[in-house]
C-alpha positions in Angstrom: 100.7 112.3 99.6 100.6 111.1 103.3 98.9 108.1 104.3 97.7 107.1 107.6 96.5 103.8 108.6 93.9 103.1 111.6 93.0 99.6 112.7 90.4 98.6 114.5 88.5 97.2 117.7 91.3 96.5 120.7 94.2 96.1 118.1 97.1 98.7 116.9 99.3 99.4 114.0 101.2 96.5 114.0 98.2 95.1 111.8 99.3 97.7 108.7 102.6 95.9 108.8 102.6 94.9 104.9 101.3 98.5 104.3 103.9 100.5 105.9 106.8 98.5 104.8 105.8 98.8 101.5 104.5 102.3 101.3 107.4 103.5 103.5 106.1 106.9 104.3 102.9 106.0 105.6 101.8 106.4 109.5 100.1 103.3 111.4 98.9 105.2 114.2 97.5 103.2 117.8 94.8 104.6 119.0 94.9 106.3 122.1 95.0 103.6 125.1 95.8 100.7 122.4 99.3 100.4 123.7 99.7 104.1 123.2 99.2 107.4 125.6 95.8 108.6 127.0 92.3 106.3 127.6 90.7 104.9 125.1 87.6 107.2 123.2 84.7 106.4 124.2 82.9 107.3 120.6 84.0 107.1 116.9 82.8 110.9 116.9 85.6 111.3 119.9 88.3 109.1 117.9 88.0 110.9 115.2 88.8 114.2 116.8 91.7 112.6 118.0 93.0 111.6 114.8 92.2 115.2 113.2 94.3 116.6 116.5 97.0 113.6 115.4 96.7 114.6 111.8 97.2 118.8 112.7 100.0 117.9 115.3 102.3 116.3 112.7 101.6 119.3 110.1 99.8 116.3 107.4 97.9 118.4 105.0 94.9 116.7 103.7 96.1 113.1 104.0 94.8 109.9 102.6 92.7 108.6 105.0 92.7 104.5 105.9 90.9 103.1 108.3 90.0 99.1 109.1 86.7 98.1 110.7 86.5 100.5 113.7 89.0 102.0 111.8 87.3 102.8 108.9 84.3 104.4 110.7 86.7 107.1 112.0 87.7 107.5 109.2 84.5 107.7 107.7 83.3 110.3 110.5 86.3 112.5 110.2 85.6 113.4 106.4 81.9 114.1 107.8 83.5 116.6 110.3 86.7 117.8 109.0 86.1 117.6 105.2 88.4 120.0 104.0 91.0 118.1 105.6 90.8 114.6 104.0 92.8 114.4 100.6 91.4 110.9 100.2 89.6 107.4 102.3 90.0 104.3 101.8 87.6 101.9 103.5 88.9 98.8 104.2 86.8 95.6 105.9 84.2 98.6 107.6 80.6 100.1 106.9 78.5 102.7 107.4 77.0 100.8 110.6 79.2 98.4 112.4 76.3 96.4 114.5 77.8 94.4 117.2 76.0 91.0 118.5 74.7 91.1 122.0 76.7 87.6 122.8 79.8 88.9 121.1 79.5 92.2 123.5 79.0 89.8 126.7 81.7 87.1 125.5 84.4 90.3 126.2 82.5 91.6 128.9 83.5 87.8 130.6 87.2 88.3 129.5 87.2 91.6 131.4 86.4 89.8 134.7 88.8 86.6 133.6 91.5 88.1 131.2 93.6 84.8 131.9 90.7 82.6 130.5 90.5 85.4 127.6 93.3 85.8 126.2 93.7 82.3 126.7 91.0 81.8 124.9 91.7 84.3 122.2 95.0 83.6 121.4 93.8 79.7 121.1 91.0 80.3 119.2 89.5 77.2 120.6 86.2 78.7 121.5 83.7 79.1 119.0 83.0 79.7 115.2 84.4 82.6 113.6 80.6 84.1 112.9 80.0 83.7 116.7 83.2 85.6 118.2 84.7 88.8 116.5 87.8 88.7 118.2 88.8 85.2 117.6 89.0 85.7 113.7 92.8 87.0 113.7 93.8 83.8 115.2 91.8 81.1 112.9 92.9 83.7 109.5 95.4 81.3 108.0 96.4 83.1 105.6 98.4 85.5 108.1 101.6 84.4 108.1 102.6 83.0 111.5 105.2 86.3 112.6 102.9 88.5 111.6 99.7 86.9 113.2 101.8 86.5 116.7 102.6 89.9 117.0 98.7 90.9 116.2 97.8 88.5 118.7 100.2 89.7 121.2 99.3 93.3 120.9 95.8 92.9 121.8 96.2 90.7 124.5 98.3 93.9 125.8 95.5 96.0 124.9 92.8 93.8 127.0 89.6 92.8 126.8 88.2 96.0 128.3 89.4 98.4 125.6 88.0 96.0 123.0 84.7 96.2 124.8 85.2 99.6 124.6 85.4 99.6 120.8 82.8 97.4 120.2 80.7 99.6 121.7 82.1 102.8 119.6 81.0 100.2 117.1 77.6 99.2 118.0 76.8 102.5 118.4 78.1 104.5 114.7 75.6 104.6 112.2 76.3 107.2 109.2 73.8 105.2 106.6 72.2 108.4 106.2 75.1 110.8 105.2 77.4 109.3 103.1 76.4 111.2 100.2 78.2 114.3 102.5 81.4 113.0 101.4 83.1 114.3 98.5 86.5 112.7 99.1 87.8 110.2 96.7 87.3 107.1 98.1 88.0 103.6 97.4 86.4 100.6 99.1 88.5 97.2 99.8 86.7 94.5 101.1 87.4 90.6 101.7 85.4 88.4 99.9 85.2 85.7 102.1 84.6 88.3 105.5 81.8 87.2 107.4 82.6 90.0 109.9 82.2 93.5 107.7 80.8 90.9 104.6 81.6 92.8 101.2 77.9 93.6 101.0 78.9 96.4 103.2 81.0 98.2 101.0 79.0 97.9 98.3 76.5 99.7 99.6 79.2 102.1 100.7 80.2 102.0 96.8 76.9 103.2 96.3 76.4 106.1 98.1 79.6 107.6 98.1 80.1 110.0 95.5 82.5 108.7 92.7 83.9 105.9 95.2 85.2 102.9 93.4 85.2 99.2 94.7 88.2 96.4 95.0 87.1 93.0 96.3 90.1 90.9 97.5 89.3 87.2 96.4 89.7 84.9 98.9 90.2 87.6 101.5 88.9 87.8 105.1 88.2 90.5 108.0 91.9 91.2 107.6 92.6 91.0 104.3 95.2 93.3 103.6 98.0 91.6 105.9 96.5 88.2 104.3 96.8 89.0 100.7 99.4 92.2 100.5 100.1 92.3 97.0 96.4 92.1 95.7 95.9 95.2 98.5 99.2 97.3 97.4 98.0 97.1 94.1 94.7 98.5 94.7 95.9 101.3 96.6 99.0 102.2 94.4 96.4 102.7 91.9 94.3 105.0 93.8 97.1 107.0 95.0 98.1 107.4 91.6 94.5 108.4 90.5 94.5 111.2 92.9 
């Protein structure tokens, strides 16, 4: 069964690294103007027709779904609109509303008029606490491992601080609270239990209303949790795969 992985907010694919290496026919895709052909989306409703057109173009029938953060609320809205197309979601570090703090939105609006100072900034880390800047988590997550971690780093800076903006906004602006119990695909929820970003009260809740959807908490886990802890992660979705 096809997998495709979606990352989130002003990143790419390189972030599913563990994933794709270790389930070798799976699909990382970047979003479109994330290092990748076309402008960025300016909605999750809009980058989630793009991954259905993605998902149609490369003949995938009903694919597992995965999608991180931002990620994860496209993926979420495509099994709204395209549900006989999904074979499967997993939701991994998202919600159903992905709320974005007014100071975090005008942090990267700054960067956007000083993208030395920002991705200075970013790549440092140096600014402020990891509950008061989004985007300055990947950098302060130790347990990336240092390759990994630079080539994350690396890719957004390429990606800019006006795309990110961009996606924080898609963000700020998806709430599907309301019609989660729409979904009928088998789901599984990952969440990191130590991420203060997308905390794991989030997929609980998730977990809750979604039909038959079961839950994974990865101890000691952050916002990205997968490329911190792989083999807790691979094991939770080779059991899910297997399920379906």
């Amino acid at each position: 069964m096809k997998m495709v992985f979606v990352h989130g907010s002003g990143g790419t694919g390189i972030v599913w690294k563990h994933q794709t290496e270790f389930f070798r026919d799976a699909d990382a895709v970047n979003l479109p103007g994330h290092l990748s052909a076309g402008e960025a989306c300016t909605s999750v409703e809009e980058y989630a027709e793009w991954l259905h057109d993605y998902v149609q173009s490369r003949g995938y029938v009903r694919p597992v779904l995965a999608g991180h953060s931002l990620g994860g609320g496209i993926v979420l809205q495509y099994a709204l609109d395209y549900p006989d197309d999904v074979g499967g979601l997993m939701l991994v570090g998202t919600g159903a509303k992905l709320r974005v703090a007014p100071h975090v939105l005008e942090a990267i609006r700054k960067g956007i008029e000083d993208p030395e100072s920002w991705l200075s900034e970013f790549i440092g880390a140096q600014l402020l606490a990891v509950e008061d800047v989004v985007f300055h988590v990947m950098a302060r997550e130790a347990g990336l491992d240092k390759s990994l971690r630079e080539q994350i780093l690396a890719d957004v800076g390429q990606v800019g601080a006006r795309v990110q903006l961009n996606d924080f906004l898609c963000c700020d602006r998806f709430n599907v609270m309301d019609r989660l119990l729409e979904i009928k695909a088998p789901t599984l929820v990952l969440a990191g239990s130590l991420d203060v970003l997308t905390p794991p009260k989030y997929g609980a809740y998730l977990a809750e209303h979604i039909e038959g959807a079961k839950m994974v908490v990865i101890e000691g886990g952050t916002h990205h949790f997968f490329a911190e802890k792989p083999e807790q992660t691979n094991r939770a979705i080779s059991h899910f795969i297997k399920s379906l």
